[in-house]
Structure formats: structure tokens, C-alpha cells
N, C-alpha and C positions, 0 to 999 in steps of 0.2 A: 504494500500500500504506500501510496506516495503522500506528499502532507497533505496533513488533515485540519477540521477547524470542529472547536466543540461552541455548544450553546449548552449555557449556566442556568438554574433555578434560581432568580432570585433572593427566593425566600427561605428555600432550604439550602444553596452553596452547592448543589450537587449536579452535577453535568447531565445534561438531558438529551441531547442527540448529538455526533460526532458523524461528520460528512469529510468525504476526501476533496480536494479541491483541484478544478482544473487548472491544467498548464495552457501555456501560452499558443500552443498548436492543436491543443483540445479547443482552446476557446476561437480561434479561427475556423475551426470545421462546424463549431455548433452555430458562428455567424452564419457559417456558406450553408448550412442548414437551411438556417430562416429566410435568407435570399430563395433558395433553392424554393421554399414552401412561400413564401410572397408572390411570385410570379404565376403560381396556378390561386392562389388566395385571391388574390388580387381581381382573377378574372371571373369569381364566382359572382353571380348575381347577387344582389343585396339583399335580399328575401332568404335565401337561405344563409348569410352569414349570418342574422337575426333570428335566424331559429335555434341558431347555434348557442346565441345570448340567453332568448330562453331555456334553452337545456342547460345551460350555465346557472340560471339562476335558479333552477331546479334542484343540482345540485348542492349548491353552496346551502340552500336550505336542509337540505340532508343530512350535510357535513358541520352545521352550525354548534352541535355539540362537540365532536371532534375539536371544530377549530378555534371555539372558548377555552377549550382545554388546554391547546397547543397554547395561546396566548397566555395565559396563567401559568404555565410553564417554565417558558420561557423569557417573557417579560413583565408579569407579576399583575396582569391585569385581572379585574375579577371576573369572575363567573359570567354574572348578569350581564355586563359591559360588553365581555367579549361574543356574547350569543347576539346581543343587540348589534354590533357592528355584523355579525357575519348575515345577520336577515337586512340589514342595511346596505350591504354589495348584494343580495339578492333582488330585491328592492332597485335596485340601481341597475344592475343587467339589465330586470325587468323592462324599466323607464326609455333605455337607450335603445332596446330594439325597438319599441314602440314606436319611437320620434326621429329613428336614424333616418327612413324615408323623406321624411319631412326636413329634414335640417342638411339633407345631401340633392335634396332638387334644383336642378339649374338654376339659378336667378335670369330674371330678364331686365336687360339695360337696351331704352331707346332714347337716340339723339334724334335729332332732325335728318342727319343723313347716314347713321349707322343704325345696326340693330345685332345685339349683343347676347351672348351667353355665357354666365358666368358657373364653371363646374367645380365643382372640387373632389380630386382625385388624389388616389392613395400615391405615395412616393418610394416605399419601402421598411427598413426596418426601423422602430423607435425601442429606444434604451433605454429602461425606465429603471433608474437606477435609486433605491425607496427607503424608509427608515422602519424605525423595528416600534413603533410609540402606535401606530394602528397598521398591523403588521398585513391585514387584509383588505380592507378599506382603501389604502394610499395605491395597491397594486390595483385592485378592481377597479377603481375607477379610473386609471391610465390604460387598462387592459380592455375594457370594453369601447373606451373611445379609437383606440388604436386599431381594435379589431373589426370595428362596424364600418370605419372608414375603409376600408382595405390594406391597411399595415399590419404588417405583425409585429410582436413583441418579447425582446430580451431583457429577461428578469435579472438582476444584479441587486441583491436583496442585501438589509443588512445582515453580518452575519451572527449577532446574536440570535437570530431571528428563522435561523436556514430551516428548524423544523415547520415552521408556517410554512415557509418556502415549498420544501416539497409536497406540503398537505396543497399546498395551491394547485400544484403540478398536477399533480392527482387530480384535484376537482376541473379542472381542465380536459384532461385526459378523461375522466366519465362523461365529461361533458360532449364529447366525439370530436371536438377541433382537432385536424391533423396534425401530425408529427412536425415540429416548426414554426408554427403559429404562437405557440405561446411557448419559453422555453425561461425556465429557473437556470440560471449560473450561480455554481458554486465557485467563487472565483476570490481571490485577492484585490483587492483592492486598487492596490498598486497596480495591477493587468488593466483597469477602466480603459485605458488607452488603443488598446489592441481591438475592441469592441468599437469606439467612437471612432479609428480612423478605419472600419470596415465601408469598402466603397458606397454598399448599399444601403449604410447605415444614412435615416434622414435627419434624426434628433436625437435629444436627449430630455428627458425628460426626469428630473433630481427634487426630490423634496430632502431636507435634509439642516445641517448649520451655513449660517451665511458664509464662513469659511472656505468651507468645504464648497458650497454652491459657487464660490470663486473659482476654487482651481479648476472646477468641472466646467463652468462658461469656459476660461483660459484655454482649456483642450478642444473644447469646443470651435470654438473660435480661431485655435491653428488650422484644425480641418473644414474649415466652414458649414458646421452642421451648426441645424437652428437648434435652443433651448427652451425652454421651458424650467422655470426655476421657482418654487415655493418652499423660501426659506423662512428664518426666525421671525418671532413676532412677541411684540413685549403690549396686548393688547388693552384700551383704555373700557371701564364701563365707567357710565357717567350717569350719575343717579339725580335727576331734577327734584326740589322741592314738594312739586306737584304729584309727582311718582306715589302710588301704594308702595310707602318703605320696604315693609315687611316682606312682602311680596316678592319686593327688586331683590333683596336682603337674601333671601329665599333662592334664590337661581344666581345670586352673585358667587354666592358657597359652591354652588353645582357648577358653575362655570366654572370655579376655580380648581374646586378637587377632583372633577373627575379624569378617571383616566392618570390618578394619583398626581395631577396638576401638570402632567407632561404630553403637553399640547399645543403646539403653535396659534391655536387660535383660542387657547384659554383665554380668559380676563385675569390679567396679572396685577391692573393698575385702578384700583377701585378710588372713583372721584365722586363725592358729597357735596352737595350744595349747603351752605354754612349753616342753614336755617334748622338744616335735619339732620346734622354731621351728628350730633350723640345718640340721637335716638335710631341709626345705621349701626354707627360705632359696638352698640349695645345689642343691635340685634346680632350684627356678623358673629362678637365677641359667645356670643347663646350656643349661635350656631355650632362653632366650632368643634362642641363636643361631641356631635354624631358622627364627625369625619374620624376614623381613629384607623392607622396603618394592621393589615392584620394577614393572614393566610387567606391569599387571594381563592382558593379553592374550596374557603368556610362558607359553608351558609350564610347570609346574614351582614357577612364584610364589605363595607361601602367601597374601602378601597385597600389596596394592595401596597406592596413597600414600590421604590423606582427601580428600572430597569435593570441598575447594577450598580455596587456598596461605592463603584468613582464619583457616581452622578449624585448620591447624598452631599457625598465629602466635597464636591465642588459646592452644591446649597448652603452648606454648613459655612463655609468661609462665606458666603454672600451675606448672610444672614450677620454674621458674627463680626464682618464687618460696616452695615449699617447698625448694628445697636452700638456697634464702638462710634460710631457718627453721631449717635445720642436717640435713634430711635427708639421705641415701646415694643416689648413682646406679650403678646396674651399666652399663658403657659408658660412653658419651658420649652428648651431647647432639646430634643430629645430623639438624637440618632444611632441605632444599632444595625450597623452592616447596610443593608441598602430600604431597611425598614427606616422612613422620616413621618415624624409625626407633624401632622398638620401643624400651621403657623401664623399668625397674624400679626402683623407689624404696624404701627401707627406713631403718628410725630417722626416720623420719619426726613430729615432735610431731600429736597429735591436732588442735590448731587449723590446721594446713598446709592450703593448698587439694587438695592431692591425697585429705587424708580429707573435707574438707568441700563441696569442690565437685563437680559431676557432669564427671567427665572424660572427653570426648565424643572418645576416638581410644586410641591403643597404649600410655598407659600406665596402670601398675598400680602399688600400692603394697601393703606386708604388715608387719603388724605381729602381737607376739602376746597372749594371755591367758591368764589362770592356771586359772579354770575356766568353769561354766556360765554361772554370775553375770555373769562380769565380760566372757565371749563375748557375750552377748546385750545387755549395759549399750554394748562398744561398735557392735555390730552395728544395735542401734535408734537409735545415737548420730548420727540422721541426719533432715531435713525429707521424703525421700524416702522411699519404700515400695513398690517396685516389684515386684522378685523377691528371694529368697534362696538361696543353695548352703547345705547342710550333708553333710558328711563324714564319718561315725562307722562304725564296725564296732557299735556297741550299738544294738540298734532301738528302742528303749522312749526311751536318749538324744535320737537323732534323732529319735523322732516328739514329745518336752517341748521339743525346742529349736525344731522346727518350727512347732509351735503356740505359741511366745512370741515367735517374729519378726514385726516387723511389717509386714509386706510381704502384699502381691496375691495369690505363689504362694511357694511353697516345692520345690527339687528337693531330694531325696536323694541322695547318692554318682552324681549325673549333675550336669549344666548347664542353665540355665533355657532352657527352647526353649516358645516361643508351638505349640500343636497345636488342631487343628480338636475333637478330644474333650472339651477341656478349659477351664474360663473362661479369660479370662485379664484382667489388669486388677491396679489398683493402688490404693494407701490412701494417705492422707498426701498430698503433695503431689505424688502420681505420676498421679493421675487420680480418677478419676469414673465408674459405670458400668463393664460389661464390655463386653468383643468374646468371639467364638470360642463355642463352643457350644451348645447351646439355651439358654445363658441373654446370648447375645450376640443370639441369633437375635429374644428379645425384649424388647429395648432400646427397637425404638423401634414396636413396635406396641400395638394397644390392647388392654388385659386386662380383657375385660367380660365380666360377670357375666351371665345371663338367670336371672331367681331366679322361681318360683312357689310359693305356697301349700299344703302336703296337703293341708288343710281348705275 
């Protein structure tokens, strides 16, 4: 056996799947693979590659216990959580064979003396190279837009994550998609390149750390393949006056811990209008004690520890150094291994890392503001742009504050949740391109014109 790559529990420290990893000449035949399976993909009529969706979303309902499990597993998500994402990519198949007709029909463009059509056609292979925080979710919905469009798609998953991975492969594989079409690499990291400069390759498509989402444009960008990027997000909720507190209160908690607070489009950054700032303060501080870190495979457990004991230890100094900056903690500090117990932070100075960093796990911090002004001065007061909360009982408020955030999406009196209806994506330095919709669906195909003459 040649090297290998293991995936960790967590919660117990104990190694859960151990996969071999391809070499650099494995990983060029499984490109020529998908090339090879593009070209006859490609030419199937759209009807049956949307059947194919359906039987996709067939499966993954079948496999929905399995692949809660796999997530709890391996990245310490709970039960519940992870059964709801897996009916959520089923959910989402479903959506996209439905409207792929609809969102792939010619447009018509007339001038005075032309008369136009506009198509969008598949190009070849997209690289969806994904993170391990919604370990089925982030792939599905790159996967079925790839796939309806006429692309196929290479998996480059993370690798704490590679037993999802090949549970994916599988539900694919029941699904009847051909050999090619959709294909999991077990790869290195360091190998991304051998994949991105394959000829047929058209994108890349990366959710992941701003970082990271650099050096992957960078390569990008030597070989002239497009991207798609849905990086970090350090997101604002903005709780108005006129808001039911409690309520906001109530889903600011959910927004924040679930998914054990490791979520690019969490709400990390809880803003209070001056008027209701303690009577918030008071609810959040209530709240807190439902959320408690626990054996994500318990009955009963809101949530799980973080993906792995670095990613507390990095929390832990975020944390330890805003209360050294003079902020408030509700509780105590209280991390074992990659078990972090939820946290809330308040009086926090605006330069602290808890406002300025993207804090990737349970905790949250709130601070407040006087009015619109100075809500939205600190809400944009960030490199990030991912999603927004806003709060109000006035609809005319909500829809001025929504349109001056600057962020990807905007929710109202709810939580940002990614949906198959809806784009989704980010400004700033949260990303590049969409996912999700028909206008995720054409990211990475070609928009060509066939223009003729009336004369």
C-alpha cells in the first residue's frame, strides 16, 4: 500500500476511516477519465440527465442515516443536523432537475437589425475542491449544478472528511451516473495543480479559508481557468429596536451554534440597538445554557465539540485575547480537546479579535448602536461580506438596511441559510462568483450568443 490519509473522531480521538491516496499519474488518468465520460455526458439530452438528479435525490434520502452518521464521525456534527443536511441535498437535486429546463433555454435578444440567441453550454470538467464543516451539502450543490449543465465533476474533498467522500461516491454510483461523471479524489493537497492545469478542466470551484481560496485563484489564474470562490465570512445580525427581542434573541443563539458555530455564514457579530441592548444582552446570556458541547451521537445533544482539538486551540487564543483587551465573558472558558463550550462575549473594544476576526466555532460576541448610521458603519466595519441578519418590525427599515449591507445575501427576521432557489455567494473578501440557482447553475458554462442579420 502506498500512502495513506486517516480521518479522526473528534470526540473520541480515535481514527475512523484510513484511505490510500492517489499519485500524480493516478490522478491524471482519473482527469482523462472524466474528459473521456464528458464528451458522451455532455451529449445526453437534458431530460435524462435530470432523471439522473432524481434518482440522486432518491438516494441520498436512503442514505440520510448512513451519512449523519458518517458526519458525527468524523466531524463531530450531531445527529439531527446531519440527517437534516442530507434531506437538504435531496431536497436540492430534487429542485434543480425541476428548473434545469427552465434556466438552460435559449434566451432571445432583438435589435433593430439582428436577432439573437443566447445558449449556455457545458465546457467540460469542474473541480470542486470542498471543506469538511457541511461535508454533503457544499458537494451537492456544486454537483448537481455541474451535472445538469452538462459538466462533470472532480471531487477533491477535505481530507478529514474522505469517509463522506466515498459515502458520496456510492450514493452517486446507486444513483446510475456513469463511470466519470462524478468522481471523489483521494489526493494531496499539494497535487491541486495536476487537476487545474488538466486541458479539459473549465473551473474550479473552492469553498474553503480566504487563504487558501488565494493560492487556489493564483493557480487558477496561471492556467486560465475560471473560479468560483466562497470563502470566510465574519457575519453581522442586526437586531432593531422595533424587533420581537426575544424572538430575534431566539434564532440569534441558533444562528450562532449550530453546526457547533462552524459556518461561514453563521452570525458571529450580534448588533443591538441601544434602546434594547440589556434586555438582548439578558436574553442571549438565558440562552446560552441549552447550547452545551457533548457526544454528537447522544440523543438529545444540540451540539457537538469542533472538527478537531487545533481548531478549539486556535478559538481559545481569540477569545483569551479579546478578554485580555478588556472584554466580558458569560461563563467560563472551558476547552477539552476539541470539545469548546459555548461563549459569549460583551464590552468587547471594536479592535478585539472576536469583532475582527472570523471566529470559526461557539462563540459570539454583541455589542450595540445608536441608530441606522452607526448599525451599518459597524456592520460593514469588516474585510468580509458574506451574509447579513437584520431584525426590525418596520419593513421599509429592513428593506434600507438590507440594501446598504454589504454582504452576498441579506435575511430578514430569519437566519442566513444557503437554498437551492436562491444565489448564494459573497462580496468582499468572502468570495467570487455564485453557487445555488440558475445563476450558480451558470458559472461555469459557456454563454454564447448565435446572432444573425434581418437584412
Amino acid at each position: 500500500m502506498g500512502k495513506t490519509i486517516s480521518s479522526w473522531n473528534p470526540y473520541t480521538g480515535e481514527e475512523e476511516f484510513r484511505f490510500e491516496i492517489l499519485g500524480r499519474e493516478q490522478l491524471l488518468q482519473k482527469a482523462d477519465e472524466a474528459a473521456t465520460a464528458y464528451r458522451s455526458w455532455s451529449a445526453w439530452p437534458l431530460e435524462r440527465r435530470t432523471a439522473l438528479l432524481h434518482d440522486l435525490s432518491v438516494q441520498l434520502k436512503l442514505h440520510a442515516t448512513e451519512g449523519a452518521e458518517c458526519m458525527a464521525r468524523e466531524m463531530g456534527k450531531v445527529l439531527p443536523e446531519g440527517k437534516a443536511e442530507m434531506l437538504k441535498c435531496a431536497q436540492a437535486a430534487a429542485y434543480v432537475a425541476d428548473h434545469a429546463a427552465q434556466w438552460l433555454r435559449p434566451e432571445l435578444i432583438e435589435t433593430p437589425d439582428k436577432s439573437g440567441e443566447v445558449h449556455f453550454l457545458p465546457q467540460g470538467i469542474v473541480f470542486a475542491i470542498m471543506p469538511w464543516n457541511f461535508p454533503f451539502w457544499q458537494v451537492i450543490r456544486q454537483a448537481i449544478a455541474a451535472l445538469a449543465g452538462g459538466n462533470v465533476l472532480l471531487l477533491k474533498h477535505a481530507s478529514n472528511v474522505y469517509g463522506c467522500a466515498a459515502l458520496l461516491q456510492k450514493i452517486f454510483d446507486k444513483a446510475g451516473f456513469p463511470p466519470g461523471v462524478f468522481s471523489s479524489l483521494f489526493m494531496d493537497s499539494a497535487d491541486a495543480e495536476v487537476i487545474i492545469a488538466h486541458p479539459q478542466v473549465c473551473g474550479i470551484a473552492f469553498t474553503g479559508s480566504e487563504p487558501a481560496g488565494r493560492k487556489v485563484a493564483a493557480l487558477a489564474g496561471q492556467h486560465l481557468k475560471k473560479v468560483v470562490l466562497e470563502l470566510g465570512g465574519s457575519d453581522p445580525f442586526l437586531i432593531f429596536e422595533s424587533a420581537d427581542i426575544k424572538a430575534a434573541c431566539d434564532m440569534a443563539l441558533q444562528a450562532r451554534f449550530q453546526n457547533a458555530g462552524q459556518s461561514c455564514i453563521a452570525a458571529k457579530r450580534f448588533l443591538v440597538q441601544e434602546s434594547v441592548y440589556e434586555e438582548a444582552l439578558s436574553y442571549m446570556r438565558a440562552g446560552l445554557d441549552a447550547y452545551r458541547a457533548g457526544d454528537p451521537m447522544q440523543d438529545g445533544v444540540k451540539m457537538g465539540p469542533v472538527a478537531k482539538a487545533s481548531f478549539a486551540e486556535d478559538l481559545e487564543k481569540q477569545v483569551k485575547r479579546s478578554l485580555e483587551m478588556g472584554a466580558r465573558i458569560s461563563g467560563e472558558l472551558q476547552v477539552n480537546g476539541a470539545l469548546f463550550q459555548p461563549v459569549l462575549l460583551w464590552d468587547a473594544p471594536e479592535d478585539a479579535p472576536v469583532w475582527t476576526e472570523e471566529t470559526f466555532g461557539p462563540v459570539a460576541v454583541i455589542g450595540s448602536f445608536t441608530d441606522e448610521a452607526d448599525a451599518l458603519r459597524k456592520a460593514n466595519n469588516t474585510r468580509f461580506g458574506l451574509g447579513a441578519v437584520v431584525y426590525s418590525g418596520d419593513v421599509e427599515q429592513a428593506r434600507r438596511v438590507a440594501l446598504a449591507l454589504e454582504s452576498g445575501q441579506v435575511f430578514v427576521n430569519t437566519i442566513v441559510r444557503s437554498d437551492a432557489a436562491f444565489p448564494f455567494g459573497g462580496t468582499k473578501n468572502s468570495g467570487v462568483g455564485r453557487e445555488l440557482a440558475e445563476w450558480g447553475l451558470k458559472e461555469f458554462l459557456n454563454v454564447k450568443p448565435v446572432v444573425r442579420n434581418k437584412k
